[in-house]
VOFISE-699044 format. One record per residue (C-alpha): residue number from 1; x, y, z. Coordinates in nm, 2 decimals, padded with zeros to 4 digits. Layout:
% residues N
- NUM|X|Y|Z
...
END
This chain:
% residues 178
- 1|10.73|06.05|06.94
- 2|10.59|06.04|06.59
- 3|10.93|05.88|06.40
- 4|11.12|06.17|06.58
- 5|11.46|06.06|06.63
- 6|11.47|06.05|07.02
- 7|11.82|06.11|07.05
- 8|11.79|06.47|06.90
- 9|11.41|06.52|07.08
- 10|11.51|06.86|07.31
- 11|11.45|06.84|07.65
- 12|11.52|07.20|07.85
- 13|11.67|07.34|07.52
- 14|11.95|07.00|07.48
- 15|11.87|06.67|07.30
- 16|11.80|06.37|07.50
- 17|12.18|06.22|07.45
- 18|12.36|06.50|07.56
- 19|12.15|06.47|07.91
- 20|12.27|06.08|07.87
- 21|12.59|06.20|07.81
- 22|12.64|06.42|08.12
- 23|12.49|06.13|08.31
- 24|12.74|05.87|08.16
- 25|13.06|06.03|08.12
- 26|13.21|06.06|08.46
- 27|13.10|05.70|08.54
- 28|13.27|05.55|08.25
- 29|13.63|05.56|08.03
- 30|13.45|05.61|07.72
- 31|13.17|05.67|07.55
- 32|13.01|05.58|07.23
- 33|12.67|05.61|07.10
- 34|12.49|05.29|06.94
- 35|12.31|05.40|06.60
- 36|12.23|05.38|06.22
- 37|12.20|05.59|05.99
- 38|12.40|05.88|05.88
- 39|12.67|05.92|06.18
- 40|12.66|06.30|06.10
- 41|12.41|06.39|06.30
- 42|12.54|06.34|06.63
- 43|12.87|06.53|06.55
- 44|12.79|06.82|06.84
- 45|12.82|06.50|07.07
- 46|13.21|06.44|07.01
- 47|13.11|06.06|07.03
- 48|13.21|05.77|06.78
- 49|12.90|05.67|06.69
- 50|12.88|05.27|06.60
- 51|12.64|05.14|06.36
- 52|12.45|04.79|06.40
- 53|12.59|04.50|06.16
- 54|12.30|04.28|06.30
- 55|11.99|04.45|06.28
- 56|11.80|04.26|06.56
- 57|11.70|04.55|06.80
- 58|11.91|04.67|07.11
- 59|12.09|04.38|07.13
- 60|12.27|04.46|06.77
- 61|12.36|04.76|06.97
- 62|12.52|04.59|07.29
- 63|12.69|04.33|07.01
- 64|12.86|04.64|06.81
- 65|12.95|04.77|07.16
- 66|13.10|04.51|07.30
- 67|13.33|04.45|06.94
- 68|13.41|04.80|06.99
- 69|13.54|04.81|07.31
- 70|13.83|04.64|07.33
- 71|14.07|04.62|07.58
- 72|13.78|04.71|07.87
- 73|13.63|04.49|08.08
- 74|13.25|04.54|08.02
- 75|13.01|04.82|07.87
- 76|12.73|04.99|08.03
- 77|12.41|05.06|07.83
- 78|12.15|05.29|07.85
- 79|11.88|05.41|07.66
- 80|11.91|05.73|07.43
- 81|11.58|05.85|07.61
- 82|11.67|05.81|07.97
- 83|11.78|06.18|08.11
- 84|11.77|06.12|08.49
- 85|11.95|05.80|08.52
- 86|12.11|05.75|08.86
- 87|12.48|05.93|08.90
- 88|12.62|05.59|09.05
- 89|12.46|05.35|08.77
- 90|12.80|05.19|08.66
- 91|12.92|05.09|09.07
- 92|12.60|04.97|09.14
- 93|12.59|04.75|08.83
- 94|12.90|04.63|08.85
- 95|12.87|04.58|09.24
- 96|12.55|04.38|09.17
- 97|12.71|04.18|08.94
- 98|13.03|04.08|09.09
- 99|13.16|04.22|08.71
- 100|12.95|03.99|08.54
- 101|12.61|04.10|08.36
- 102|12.40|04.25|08.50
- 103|12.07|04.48|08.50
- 104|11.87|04.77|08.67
- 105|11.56|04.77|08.84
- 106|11.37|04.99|09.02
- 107|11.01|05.00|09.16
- 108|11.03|04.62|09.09
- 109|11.04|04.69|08.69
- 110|11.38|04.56|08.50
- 111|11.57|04.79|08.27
- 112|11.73|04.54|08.08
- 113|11.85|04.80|07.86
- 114|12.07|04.97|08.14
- 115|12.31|04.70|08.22
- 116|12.63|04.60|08.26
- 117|12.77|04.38|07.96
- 118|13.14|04.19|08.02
- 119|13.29|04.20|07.70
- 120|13.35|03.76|07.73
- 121|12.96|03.75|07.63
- 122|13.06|03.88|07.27
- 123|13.07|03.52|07.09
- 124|12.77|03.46|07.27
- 125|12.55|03.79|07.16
- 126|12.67|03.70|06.81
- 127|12.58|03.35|06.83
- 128|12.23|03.41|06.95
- 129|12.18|03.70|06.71
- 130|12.27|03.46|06.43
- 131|12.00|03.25|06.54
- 132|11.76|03.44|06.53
- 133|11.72|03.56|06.91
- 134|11.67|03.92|06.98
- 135|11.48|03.93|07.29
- 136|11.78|04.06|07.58
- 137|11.58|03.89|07.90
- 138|11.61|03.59|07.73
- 139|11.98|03.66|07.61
- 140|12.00|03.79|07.97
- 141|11.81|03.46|08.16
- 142|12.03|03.25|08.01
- 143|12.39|03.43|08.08
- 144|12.29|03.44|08.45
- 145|12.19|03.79|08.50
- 146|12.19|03.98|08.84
- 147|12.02|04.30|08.92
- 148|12.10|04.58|09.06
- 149|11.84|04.72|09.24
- 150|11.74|05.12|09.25
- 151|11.48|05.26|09.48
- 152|11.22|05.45|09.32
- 153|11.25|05.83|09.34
- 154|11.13|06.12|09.16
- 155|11.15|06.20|08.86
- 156|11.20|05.78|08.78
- 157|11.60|05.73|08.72
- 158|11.46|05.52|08.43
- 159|11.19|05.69|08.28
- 160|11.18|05.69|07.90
- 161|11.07|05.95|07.68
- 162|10.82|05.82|07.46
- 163|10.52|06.01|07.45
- 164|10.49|06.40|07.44
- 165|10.36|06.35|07.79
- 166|10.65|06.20|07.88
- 167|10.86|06.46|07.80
- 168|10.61|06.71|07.96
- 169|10.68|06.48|08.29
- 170|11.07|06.56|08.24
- 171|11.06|06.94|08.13
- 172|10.88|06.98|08.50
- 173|11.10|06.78|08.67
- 174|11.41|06.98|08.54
- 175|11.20|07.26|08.63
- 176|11.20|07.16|08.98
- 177|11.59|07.08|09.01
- 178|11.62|06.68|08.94
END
């Protein structure tokens, strides 16, 4: 998206979070939004915004989440740039994994980034941060990961705006009622 900041790409006249917001919010307690930078910008959201102190990739994200969080079981993830994700995401991951961690798929693709994170794999995410891991399959592989599975529909649950086609694919979609 050409160093765009995705959150704050419109989509039907809103930015990307705020259709990840309405998505998120009545499937969850809380919400908070995972970036850097200056927290300002996501003011219109109402949401704490909580910056990375591990700058490894998503799962610095999941890692400030998880310290954040406490007193709650788990956190559910999801990328900024996923408007259509499915209405009963957190009961399906948390059904899939029995409370433990666990990840989307649909049309036989994994979304590792939508998941279902218990908050007892914090020491853990820190430790392999510190060593140098990054990659969340691997994190994932390795903290015995389930899936839960989504069937594929259209517009994708878990299609991510990345390319101006992308977003194309979305505006018609929310065109046509998704």
């Amino acid at each position: 998206m050409g160093g765009t900041d995705k959150a704050l790409v419109p989509l039907s006249g809103r930015p990307l979070v705020s259709h990840v917001q309405d998505r998120l919010a009545p499937q969850v307690e809380d919400l908070a939004l995972s970036a850097n930078g200056p927290a300002g910008r996501f003011a219109f959201t109402g949401l704490r915004v909580l910056p990375d102190h591990v700058s490894q990739g998503p799962l610095s994200g999941i890692l400030a989440a998880l310290e954040w969080a406490k007193g709650a079981d788990a956190v559910v993830s999801a990328a900024v740039d996923t408007p259509f994700l499915p209405c009963d995401l957190v009961p399906r991951l948390w059904l899939a994994g029995e409370g433990g961690l666990a990840v989307a798929e649909s049309g036989g693709r994994i979304h590792p980034v939508c998941a279902l994170w218990p908050r007892s794999l914090a020491p853990d995410l820190r430790a392999f941060l510190s060593s140098g891991g990054a990659r969340m399959m691997e994190f994932c592989d390795r903290n015995g990961v389930a899936r839960a599975r989504f069937a594929p529909e259209a517009p994708d649950p878990f299609l991510n705006i990345n390319t101006p086609d992308d977003l194309a694919l979305a505006e018609q979609a929310l065109r046509e009622g998704a």
